[in-house]
C-alpha positions as CSV (number, residue, x, y, z in Angstrom):
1,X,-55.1,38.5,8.8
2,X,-58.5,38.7,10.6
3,X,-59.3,39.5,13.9
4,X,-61.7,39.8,16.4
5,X,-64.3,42.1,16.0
6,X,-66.9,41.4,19.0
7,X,-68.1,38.2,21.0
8,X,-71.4,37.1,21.0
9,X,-72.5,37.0,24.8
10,X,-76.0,36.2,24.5
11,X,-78.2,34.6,21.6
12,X,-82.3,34.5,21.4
13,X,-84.6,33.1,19.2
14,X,-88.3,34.5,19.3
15,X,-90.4,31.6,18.6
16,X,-93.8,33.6,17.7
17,X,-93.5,37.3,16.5
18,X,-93.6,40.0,18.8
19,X,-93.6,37.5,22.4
20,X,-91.0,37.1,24.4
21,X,-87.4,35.6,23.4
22,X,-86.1,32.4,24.1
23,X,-82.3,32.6,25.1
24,X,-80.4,29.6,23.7
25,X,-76.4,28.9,24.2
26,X,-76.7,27.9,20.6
27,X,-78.7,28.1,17.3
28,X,-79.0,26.7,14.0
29,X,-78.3,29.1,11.1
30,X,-79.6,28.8,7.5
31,X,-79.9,30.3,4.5
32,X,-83.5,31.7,6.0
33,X,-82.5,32.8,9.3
34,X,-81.8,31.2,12.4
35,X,-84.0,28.2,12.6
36,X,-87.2,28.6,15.4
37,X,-86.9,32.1,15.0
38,X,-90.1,34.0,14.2
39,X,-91.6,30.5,12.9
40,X,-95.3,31.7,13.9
41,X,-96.6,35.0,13.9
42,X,-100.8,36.1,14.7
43,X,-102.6,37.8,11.5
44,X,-105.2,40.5,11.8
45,X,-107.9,39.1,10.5
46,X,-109.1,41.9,8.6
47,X,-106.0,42.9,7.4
48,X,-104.5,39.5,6.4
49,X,-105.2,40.4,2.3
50,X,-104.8,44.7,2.5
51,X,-102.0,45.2,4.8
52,X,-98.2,44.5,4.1
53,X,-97.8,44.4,7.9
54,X,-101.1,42.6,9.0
55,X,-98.9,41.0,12.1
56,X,-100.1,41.4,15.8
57,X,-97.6,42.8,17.4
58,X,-96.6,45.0,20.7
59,X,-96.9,48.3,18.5
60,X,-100.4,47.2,18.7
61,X,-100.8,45.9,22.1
62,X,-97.8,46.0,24.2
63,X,-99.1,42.9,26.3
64,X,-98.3,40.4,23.5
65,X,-94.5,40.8,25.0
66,X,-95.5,38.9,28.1
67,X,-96.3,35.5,26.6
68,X,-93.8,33.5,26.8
69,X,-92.8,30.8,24.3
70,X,-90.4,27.9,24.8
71,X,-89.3,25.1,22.7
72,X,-89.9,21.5,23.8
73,X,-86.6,20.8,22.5
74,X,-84.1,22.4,20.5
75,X,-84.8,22.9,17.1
76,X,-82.2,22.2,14.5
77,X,-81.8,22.1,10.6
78,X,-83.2,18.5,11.2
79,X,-85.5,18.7,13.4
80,X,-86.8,22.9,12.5
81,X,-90.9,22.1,13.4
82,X,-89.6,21.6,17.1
83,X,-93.1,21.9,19.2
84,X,-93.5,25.2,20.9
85,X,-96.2,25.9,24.2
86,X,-96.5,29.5,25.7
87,X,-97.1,30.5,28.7
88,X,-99.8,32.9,29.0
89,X,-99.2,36.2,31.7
90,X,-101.6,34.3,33.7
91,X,-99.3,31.5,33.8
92,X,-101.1,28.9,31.5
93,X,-99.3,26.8,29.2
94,X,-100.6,26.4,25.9
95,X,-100.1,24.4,22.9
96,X,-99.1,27.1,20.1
97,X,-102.0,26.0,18.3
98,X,-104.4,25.6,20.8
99,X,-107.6,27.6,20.1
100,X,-107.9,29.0,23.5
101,X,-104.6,30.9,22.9
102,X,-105.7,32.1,19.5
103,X,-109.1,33.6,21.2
104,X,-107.3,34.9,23.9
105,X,-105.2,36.9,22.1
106,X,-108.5,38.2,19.4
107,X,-109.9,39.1,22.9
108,X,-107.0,41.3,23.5
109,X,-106.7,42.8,20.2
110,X,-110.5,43.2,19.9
111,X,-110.6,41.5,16.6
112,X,-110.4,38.1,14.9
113,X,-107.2,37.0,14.9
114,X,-105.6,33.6,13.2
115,X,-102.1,31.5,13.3
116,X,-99.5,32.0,10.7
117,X,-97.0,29.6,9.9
118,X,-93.7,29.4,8.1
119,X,-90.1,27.8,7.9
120,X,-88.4,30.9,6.0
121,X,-89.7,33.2,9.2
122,X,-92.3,36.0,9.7
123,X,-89.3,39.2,9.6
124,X,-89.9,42.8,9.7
125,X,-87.1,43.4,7.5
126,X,-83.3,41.2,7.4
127,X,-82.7,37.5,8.4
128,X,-80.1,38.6,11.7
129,X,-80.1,40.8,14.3
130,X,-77.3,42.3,16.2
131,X,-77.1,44.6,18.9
132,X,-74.1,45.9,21.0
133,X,-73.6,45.4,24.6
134,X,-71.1,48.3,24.3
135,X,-73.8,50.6,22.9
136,X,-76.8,49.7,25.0
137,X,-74.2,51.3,27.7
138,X,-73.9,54.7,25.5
139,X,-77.7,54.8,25.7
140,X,-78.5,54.5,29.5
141,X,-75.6,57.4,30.1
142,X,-77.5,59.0,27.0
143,X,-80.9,58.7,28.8
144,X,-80.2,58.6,32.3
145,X,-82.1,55.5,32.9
146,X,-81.3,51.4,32.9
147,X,-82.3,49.3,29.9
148,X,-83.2,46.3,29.5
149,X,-80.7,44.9,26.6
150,X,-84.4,42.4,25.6
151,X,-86.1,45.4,25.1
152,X,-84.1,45.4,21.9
153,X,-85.1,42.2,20.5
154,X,-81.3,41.0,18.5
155,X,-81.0,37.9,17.6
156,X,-77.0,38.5,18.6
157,X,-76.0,40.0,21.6
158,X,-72.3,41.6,21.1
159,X,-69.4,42.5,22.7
160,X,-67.7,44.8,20.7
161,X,-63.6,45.3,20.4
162,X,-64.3,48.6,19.4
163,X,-66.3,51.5,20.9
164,X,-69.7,51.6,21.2
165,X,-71.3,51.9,17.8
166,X,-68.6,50.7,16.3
167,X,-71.3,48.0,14.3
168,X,-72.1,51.0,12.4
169,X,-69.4,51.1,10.4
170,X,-69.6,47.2,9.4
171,X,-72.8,48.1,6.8
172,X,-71.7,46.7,3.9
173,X,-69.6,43.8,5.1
174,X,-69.6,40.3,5.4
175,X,-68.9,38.6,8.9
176,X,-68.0,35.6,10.0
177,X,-69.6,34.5,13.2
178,X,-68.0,30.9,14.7
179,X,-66.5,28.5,12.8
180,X,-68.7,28.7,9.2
181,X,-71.7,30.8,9.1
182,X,-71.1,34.0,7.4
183,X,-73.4,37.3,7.1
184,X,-73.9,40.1,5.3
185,X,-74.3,43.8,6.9
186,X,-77.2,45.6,5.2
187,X,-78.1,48.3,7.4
188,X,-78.9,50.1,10.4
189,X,-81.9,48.7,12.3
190,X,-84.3,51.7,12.5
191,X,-85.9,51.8,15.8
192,X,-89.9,52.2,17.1
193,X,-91.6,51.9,20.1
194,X,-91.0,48.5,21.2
195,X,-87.6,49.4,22.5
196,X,-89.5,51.1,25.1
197,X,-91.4,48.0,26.7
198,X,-89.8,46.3,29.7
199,X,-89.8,42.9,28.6
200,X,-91.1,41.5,32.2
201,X,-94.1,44.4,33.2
202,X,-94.6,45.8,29.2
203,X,-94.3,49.2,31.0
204,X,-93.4,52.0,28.9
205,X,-90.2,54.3,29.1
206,X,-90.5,56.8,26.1
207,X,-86.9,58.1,26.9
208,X,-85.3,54.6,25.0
209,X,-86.8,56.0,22.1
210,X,-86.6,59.6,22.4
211,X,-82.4,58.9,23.0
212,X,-82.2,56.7,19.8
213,X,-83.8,59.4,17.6
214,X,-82.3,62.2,19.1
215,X,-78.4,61.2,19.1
216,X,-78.7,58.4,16.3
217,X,-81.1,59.3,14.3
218,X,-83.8,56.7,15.5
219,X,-81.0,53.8,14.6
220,X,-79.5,50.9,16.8
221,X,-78.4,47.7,15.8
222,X,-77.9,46.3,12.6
223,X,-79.5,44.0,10.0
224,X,-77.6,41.3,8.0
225,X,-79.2,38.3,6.0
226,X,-77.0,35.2,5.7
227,X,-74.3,34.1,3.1
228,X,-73.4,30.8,4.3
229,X,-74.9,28.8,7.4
230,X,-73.8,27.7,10.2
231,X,-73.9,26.6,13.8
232,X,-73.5,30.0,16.3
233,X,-73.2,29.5,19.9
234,X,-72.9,31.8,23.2
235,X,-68.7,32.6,23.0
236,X,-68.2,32.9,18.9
237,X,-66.4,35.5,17.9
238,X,-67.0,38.2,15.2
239,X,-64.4,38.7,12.3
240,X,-64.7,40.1,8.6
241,X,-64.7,37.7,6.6
């Protein structure tokens, strides 16, 4: 008989790679990810045909975290080309494909700069994202400081039965999250600077990072890429499927 692994307490989709998240109480699940999530992404010009990774991102310039996307309505596996505006850090709302945002943002990388868009997703690496509540709590006591659970970037934010890093152990599993999407575990999420970045000042705190790599080795989080879809909202709870 199943039982409850965790309980998703917070869900966000991130509209354009690398900006702020979008916190939803529910979202759309396919076969390609949750639908909305990292629909657009900004290309390096001069890397868009040499680079496998030719995405602007907060690596890059750590200000890209303080634009702020939002849907104009929901988007669903009917509706997935929802329109999106952002809100610059000056507090202008743009049209995602507005030139002026696309020039602003070559300003701040310092080189040309275009829109990218797709249905299937621009991801680093898996479909889903999930990240413990239980151990974001294990890492302030690690590092003596307060973080930020966005500066982690999940998709799913979890409430674990278990103790904290517990989600380690489910690599290699399927889940079922809700009432009929189903996911596979396929790793560890490996960990880089961007956990570092407050999400509301881009401000730096190396000691995120240097906790990760130093008591789990540079890993937090996991990966999974889905099995079957589904509708996931705020409240679902986790269970082997």
């Amino acid at each position: 008989m199943s039982h409850t692994l965790a309980t998703i307490k917070q869900i966000f989709l991130y509209p354009v790679k690398s900006m702020r998240g979008v916190a939803v109480n529910t979202a759309h699940l396919s076969l390609n990810g949750f639908i909305g999530d990292r629909r657009y992404a900004f290309v390096q010009r001069e890397l868009a045909a040499t680079d496998g990774f030719p995405w602007l991102t907060g690596r890059d310039k750590p200000k890209m975290i303080l634009y702020a996307p939002r849907f104009i309505r929901a988007p669903t596996a009917e509706d997935w080309d929802a329109p999106i505006v952002v809100q610059t850090p000056e507090g202008q709302e743009l049209e995602i494909k507005d030139s002026r945002l696309e020039r602003e943002l070559a300003e701040l990388y310092g080189h040309p700069v275009f829109l990218f868009k797709t249905k299937r997703g621009n991801f680093d690496s898996q479909h889903v994202s999930l990240f413990s509540l239980a151990s974001l709590r294990d890492l302030e006591s690690e590092s003596a400081s307060a973080i930020d659970p966005r500066q982690f970037r999940a998709n799913l934010y979890i409430e674990p039965v278990g103790d904290p890093f517990v989600e380690d152990e489910w690599v290699g599993r399927v889940l079922q999250i809700g009432a009929h999407a189903r996911v596979g575990v396929t790793k560890k999420d490996t960990r880089c600077m961007m956990i570092n970045l407050d999400p509301d000042s881009a401000k730096q705190n190396p000691a995120v990072l240097r906790t990760v790599t130093r008591y789990h080795d540079e890993c937090v989080g996991i990966y999974a890429n889905v099995i079957a879809p589904g509708v996931v909202r705020v409240g679902d709870v986790i269970q082997f499927a």
